[in-house]
C-alpha positions as CSV (number, residue, x, y, z in Angstrom):
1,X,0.0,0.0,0.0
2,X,1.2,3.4,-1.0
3,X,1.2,6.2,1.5
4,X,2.2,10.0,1.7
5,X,3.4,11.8,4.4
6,X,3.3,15.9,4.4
7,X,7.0,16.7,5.2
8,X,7.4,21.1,5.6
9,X,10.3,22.3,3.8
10,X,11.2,24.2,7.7
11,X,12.6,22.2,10.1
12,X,11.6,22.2,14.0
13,X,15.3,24.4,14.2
14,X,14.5,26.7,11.1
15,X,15.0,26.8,7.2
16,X,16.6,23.8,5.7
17,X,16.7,22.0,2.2
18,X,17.1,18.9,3.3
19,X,13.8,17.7,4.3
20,X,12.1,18.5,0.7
21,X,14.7,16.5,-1.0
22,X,14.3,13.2,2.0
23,X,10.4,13.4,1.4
24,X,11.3,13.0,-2.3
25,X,13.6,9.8,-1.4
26,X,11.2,8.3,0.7
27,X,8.2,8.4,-1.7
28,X,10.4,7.0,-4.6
29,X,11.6,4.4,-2.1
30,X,8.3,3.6,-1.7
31,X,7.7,3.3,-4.8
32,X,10.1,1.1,-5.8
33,X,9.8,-1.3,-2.8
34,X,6.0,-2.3,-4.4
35,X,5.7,-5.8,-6.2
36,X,4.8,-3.2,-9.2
37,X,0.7,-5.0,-9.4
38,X,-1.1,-1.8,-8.5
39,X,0.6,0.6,-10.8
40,X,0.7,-1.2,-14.5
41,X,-1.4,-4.0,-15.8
42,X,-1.9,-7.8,-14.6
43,X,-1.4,-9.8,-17.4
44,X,-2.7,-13.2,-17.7
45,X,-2.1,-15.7,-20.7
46,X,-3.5,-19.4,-20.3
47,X,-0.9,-20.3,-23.0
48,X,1.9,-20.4,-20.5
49,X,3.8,-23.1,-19.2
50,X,4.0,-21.9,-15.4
51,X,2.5,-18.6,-13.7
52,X,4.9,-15.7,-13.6
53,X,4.0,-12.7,-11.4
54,X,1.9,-10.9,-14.2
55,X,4.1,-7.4,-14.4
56,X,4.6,-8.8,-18.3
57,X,3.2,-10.9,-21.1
58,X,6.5,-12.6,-21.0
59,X,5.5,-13.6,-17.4
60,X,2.2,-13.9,-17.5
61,X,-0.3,-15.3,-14.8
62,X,-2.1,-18.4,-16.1
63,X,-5.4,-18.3,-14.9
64,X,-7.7,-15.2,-14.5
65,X,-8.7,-16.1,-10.8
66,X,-4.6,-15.9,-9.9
67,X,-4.7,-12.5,-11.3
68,X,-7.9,-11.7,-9.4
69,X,-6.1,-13.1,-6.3
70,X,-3.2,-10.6,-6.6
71,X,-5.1,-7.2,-7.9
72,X,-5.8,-4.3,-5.9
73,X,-7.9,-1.3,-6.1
74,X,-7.5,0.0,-9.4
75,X,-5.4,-2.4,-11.0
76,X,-6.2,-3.6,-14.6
77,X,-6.2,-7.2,-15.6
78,X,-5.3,-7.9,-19.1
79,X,-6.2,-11.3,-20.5
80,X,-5.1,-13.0,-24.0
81,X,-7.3,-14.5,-26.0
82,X,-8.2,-18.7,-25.2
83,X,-10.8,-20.6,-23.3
84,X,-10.1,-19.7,-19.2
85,X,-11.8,-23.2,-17.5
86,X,-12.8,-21.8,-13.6
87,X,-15.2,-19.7,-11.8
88,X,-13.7,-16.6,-11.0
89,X,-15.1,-14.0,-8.5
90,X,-14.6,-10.0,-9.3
91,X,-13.1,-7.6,-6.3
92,X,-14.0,-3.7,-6.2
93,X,-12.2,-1.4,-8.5
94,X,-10.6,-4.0,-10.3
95,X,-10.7,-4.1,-14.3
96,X,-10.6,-7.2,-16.3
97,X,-10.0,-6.8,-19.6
98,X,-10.2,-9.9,-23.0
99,X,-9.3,-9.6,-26.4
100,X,-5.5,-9.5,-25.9
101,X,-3.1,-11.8,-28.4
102,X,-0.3,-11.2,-25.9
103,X,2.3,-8.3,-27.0
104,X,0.0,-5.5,-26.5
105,X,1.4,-2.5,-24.4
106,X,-1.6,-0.1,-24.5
107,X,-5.4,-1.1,-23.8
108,X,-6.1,0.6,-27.1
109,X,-4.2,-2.4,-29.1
110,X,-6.6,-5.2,-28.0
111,X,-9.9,-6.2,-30.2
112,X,-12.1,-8.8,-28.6
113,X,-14.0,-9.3,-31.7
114,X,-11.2,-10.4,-33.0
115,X,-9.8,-11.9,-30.2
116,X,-12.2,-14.8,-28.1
117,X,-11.5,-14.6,-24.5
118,X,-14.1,-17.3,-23.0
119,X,-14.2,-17.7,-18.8
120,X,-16.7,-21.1,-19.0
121,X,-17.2,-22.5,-15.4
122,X,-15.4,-25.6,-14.0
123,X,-16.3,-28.4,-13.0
124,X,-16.5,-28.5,-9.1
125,X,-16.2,-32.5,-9.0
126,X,-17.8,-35.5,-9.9
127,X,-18.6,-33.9,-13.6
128,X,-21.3,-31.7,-11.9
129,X,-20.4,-27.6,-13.4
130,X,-20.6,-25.3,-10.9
131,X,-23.2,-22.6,-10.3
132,X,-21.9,-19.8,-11.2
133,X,-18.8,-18.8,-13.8
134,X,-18.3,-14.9,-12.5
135,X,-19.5,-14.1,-9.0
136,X,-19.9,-10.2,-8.2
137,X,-20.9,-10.2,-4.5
138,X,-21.0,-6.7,-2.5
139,X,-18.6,-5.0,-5.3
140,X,-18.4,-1.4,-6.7
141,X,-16.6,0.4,-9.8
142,X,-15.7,-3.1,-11.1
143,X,-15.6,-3.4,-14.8
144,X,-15.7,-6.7,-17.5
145,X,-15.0,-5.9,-21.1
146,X,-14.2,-8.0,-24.0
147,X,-15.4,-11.9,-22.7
148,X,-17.8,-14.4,-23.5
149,X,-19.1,-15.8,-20.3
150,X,-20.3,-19.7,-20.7
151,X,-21.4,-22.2,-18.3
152,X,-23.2,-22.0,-14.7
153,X,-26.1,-23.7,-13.8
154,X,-29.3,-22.1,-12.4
155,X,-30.5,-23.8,-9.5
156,X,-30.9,-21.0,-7.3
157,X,-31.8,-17.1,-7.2
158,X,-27.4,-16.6,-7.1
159,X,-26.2,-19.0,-10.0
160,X,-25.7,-18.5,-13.5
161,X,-23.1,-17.5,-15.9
162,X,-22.7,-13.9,-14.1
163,X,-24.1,-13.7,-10.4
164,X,-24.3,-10.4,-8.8
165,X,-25.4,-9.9,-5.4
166,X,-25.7,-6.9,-3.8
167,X,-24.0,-4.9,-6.2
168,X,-25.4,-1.1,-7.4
169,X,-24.8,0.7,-11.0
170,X,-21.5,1.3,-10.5
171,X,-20.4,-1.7,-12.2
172,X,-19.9,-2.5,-15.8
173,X,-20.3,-5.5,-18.0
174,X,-19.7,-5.0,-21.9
175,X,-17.8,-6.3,-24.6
């Protein structure tokens, strides 16, 4: 987690230039000391031999629910195109985005109409799917752009291919 801290360029003992120039140091310290997630895009290609820690195509998650796992507010999840076998469930603030062929560098360079990115639910054991593919529960400002959603079974008033549960109009679904 990233914090500030006001630092006065006046010391307790009077004028001095060094305090200005420390609150610089620490912040980029800061910075630097992160694991990198919350400041550029989680990437996630199912194509991949092992997960990497997602700061790169070239080491790319493997599964969209890892990525999920390791977003925080405001981080974007970018996911190539292929067939993602699990159920997944969405946190606040977090974007996941399909339609990626797995070089991009900007958002602007994907096309998920040219580009499938499926999430079809798992099975949860003895063959039986499971009820749900993405579960939204309690979430705001979440957003899903650029997938086909398959699979989930409807037994009950929470199941289906996308369940959302107490969730408000600050989400968004689209692709």
């Amino acid at each position: 987690m990233l914090s500030f801290r006001t630092f006065s360029p006046i010391s307790p003992r009077g004028r001095s230039g060094i305090l200005r120039p420390l609150a610089t140091c620490l912040v980029s310290l800061t910075l630097l000391a992160g694991n990198g997630l919350a400041f550029g895009a989680i990437h996630v290609d199912g194509r991949v031999t092992a997960s990497g820690d997602g700061t790169s195509w070239g080491q790319a998650m493997k599964t969209v629910g890892e990525a999920l796992t390791a977003a925080s507010a405001d981080a974007e999840i970018w996911v190539a195109a292929g067939t993602y076998v699990e159920s997944v469930t969405m946190k606040s603030q977090v974007a996941l985005y399909g339609g990626f062929n797995g070089t991009e560098t900007l958002l602007s360079n994907r096309s998920s109409a040219m580009r499938l990115t499926v999430i079809a639910s798992g099975s949860v054991g003895a063959g039986f799917e499971a009820n749900r593919t993405v579960y939204m529960n309690d979430i705001s400002s979440a957003t899903i752009d650029g997938f086909t959603i398959t699979g989930g079974w409807g037994a009950t008033g929470y199941t289906g291919g996308i369940s959302c549960v107490n969730v408000g109009n600050t989400n968004t679904i689209s692709h």
